[in-house]
C-alpha positions as CSV (number, residue, x, y, z in Angstrom):
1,X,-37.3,5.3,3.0
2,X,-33.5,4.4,4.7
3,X,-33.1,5.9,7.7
4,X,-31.0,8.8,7.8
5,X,-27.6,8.7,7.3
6,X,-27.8,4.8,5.9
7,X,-26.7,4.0,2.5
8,X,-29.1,2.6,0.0
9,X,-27.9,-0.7,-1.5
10,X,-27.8,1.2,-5.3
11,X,-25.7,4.1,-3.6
12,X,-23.3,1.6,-1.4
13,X,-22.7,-0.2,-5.1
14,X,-21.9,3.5,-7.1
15,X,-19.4,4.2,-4.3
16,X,-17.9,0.6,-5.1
17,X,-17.7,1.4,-8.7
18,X,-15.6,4.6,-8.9
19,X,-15.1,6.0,-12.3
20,X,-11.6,6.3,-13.9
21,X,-10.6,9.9,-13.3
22,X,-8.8,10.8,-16.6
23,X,-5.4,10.6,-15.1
24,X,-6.1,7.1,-14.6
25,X,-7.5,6.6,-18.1
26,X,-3.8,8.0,-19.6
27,X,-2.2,5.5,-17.5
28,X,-4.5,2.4,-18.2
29,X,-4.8,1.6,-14.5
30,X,-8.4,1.8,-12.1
31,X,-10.1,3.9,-10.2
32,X,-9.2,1.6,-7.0
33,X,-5.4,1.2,-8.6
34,X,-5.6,5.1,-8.9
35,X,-6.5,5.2,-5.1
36,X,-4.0,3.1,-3.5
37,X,-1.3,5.3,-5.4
38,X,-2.9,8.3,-3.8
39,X,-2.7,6.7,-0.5
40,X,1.0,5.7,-1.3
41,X,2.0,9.7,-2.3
42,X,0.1,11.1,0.0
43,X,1.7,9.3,3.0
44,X,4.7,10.9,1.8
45,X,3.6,13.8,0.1
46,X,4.0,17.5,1.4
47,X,1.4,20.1,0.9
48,X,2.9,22.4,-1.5
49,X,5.9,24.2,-3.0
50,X,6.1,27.5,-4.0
51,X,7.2,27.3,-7.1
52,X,5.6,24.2,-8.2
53,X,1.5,24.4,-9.5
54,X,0.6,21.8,-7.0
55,X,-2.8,20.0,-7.1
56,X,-4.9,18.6,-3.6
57,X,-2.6,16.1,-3.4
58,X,0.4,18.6,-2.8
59,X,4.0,17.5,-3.8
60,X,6.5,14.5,-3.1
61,X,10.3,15.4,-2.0
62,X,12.2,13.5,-4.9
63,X,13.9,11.6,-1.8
64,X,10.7,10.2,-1.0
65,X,9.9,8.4,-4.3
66,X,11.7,5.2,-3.8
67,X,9.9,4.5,-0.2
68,X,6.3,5.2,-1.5
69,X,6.8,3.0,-4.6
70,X,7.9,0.5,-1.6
71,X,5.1,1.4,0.7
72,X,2.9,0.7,-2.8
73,X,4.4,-2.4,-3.1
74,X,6.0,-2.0,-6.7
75,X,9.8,-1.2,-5.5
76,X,11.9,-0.4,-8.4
77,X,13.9,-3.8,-9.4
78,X,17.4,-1.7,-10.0
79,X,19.4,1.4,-9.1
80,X,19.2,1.6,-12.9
81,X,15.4,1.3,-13.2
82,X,15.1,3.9,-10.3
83,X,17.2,6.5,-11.9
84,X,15.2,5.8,-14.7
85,X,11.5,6.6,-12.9
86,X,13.3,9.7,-11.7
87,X,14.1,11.3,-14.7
88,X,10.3,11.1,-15.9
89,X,8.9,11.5,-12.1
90,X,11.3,14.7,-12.2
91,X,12.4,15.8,-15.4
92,X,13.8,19.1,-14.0
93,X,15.0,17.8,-11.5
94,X,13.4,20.6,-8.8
95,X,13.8,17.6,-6.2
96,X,10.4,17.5,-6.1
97,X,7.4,15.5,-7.8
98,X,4.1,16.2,-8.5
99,X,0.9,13.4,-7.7
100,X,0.0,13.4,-11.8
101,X,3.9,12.5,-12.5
102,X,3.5,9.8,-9.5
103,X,1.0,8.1,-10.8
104,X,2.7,7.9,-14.1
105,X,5.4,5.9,-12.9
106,X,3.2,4.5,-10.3
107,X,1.3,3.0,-12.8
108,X,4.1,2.2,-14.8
109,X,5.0,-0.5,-12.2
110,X,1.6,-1.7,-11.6
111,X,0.8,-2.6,-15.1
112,X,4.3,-4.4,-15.0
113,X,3.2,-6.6,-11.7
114,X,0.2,-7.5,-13.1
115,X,2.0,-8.6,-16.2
116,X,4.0,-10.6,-14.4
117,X,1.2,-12.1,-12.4
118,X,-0.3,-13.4,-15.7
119,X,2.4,-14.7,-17.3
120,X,3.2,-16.3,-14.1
121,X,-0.1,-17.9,-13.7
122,X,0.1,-19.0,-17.8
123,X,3.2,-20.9,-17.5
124,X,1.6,-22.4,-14.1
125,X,-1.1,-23.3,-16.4
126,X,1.4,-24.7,-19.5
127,X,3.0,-26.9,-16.8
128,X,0.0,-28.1,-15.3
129,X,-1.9,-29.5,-19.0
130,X,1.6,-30.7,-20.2
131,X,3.1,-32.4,-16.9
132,X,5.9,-30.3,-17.5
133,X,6.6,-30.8,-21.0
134,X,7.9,-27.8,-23.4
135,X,5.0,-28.5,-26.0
136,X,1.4,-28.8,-25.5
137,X,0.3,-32.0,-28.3
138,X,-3.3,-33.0,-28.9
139,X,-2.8,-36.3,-26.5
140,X,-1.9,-33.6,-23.4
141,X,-5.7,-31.7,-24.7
142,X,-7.3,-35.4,-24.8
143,X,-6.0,-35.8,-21.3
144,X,-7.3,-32.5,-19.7
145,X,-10.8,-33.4,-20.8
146,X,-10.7,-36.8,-19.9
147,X,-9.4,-35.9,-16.1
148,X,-12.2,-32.8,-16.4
149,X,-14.8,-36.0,-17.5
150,X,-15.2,-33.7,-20.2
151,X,-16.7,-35.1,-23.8
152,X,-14.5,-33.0,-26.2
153,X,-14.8,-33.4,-30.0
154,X,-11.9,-34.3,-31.3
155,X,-12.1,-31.7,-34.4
156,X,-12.3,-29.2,-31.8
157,X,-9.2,-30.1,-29.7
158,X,-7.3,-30.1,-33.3
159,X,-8.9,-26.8,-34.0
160,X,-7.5,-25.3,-30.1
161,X,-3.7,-26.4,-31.3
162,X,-4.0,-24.8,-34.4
163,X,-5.5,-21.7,-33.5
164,X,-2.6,-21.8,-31.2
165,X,0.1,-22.7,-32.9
166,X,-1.5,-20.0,-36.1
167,X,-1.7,-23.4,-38.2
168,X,2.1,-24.6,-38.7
169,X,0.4,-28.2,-38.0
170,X,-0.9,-30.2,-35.6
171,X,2.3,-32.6,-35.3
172,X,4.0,-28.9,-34.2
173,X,1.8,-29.1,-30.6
174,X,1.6,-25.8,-28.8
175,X,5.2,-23.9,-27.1
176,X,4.5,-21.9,-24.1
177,X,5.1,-18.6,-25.9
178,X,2.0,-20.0,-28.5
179,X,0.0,-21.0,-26.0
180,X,0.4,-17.6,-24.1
181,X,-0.4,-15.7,-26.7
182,X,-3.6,-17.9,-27.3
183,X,-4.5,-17.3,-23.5
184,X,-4.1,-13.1,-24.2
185,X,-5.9,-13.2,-27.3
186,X,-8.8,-15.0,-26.2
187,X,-9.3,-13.1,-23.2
188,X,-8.4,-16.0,-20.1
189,X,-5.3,-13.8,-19.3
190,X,-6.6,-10.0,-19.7
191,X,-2.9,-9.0,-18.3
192,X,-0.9,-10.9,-20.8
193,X,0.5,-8.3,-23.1
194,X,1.5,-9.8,-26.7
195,X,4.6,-9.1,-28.2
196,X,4.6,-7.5,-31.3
């Protein structure tokens, strides 16, 4: 038995693994991404207003918003984007906002760094198989698997263009937009988000 007060290995793991609270479920973001936006509004955060149903987390002074989106490190890009936030954060406009309308655009801005991220790491990704080029061709996939001393069917590498490409032709090669879509539907960039 652990001594008293120590943490098993199985509970140190559960505390690790926090569950999505459902807040964070309607927002798509994690238990940990859930966390640091608490940390963020409650660095600013007062503990209640009178008028406002206020949860643990209290409420935010409208004023406030634009440094604890900075302190969370997802500053609004625009004056325009801002104002934007602020009219869901505070639809009646009280001058105040609550933690669940936080994390909403909290979240918001998250999801749209992490995008970012990912596509960022995709076209470092396109750059690096093609040496720069605007089209991925079967010659830049022969190349990748010699360099990896890879053995690489060549059916397959014909099959990895056209499942990119959605079968317009091997001759056609791969454009970054193609290929990122390949890289979001296949799972290798979980961020990418396709466009419809």
């Amino acid at each position: 038995m652990p001594p008293k007060g120590s943490k098993t290995k199985d509970s140190a793991s559960a505390e690790k693994k926090k569950r999505q609270s459902k807040l964070a479920k309607e927002h798509g973001i994690t238990a940990s991404e859930e966390n640091e936006i608490r940390e963020a509004f409650c660095l600013f955060s007062t503990s209640s207003h009178p008028d406002l149903a206020t949860s643990k987390e209290g409420v935010m002074l409208s004023s406030k918003v634009y440094r604890a989106l900075t302190a969370l490190g997802v500053k609004p890009d625009s004056k325009e984007q801002f104002a934007a936030l602020m009219d869901a954060a505070d639809p009646d406009r009280s001058g105040y906002v609550t933690y669940e309308h936080f994390v909403g655009i909290a979240a918001l801005k998250l999801l749209q760094r992490t995008t970012e991220q990912a596509t960022l790491e995709a076209a470092s990704a396109f750059k690096l198989f093609t040496g720069g080029a605007e089209i991925l061709t079967l010659e830049h996939l022969r190349g990748i698997a010699k360099d990896l001393k890879m053995t690489v069917d060549e059916d397959l590498l014909k099959e990895m263009i056209l499942e990119a490409n959605e079968g317009i032709g091997l001759e056609h090669g791969v454009t970054f937009e193609q290929f990122q879509g390949a890289m979001a539907r296949t799972g290798m960039f979980a961020d990418l988000k396709l466009s419809e």
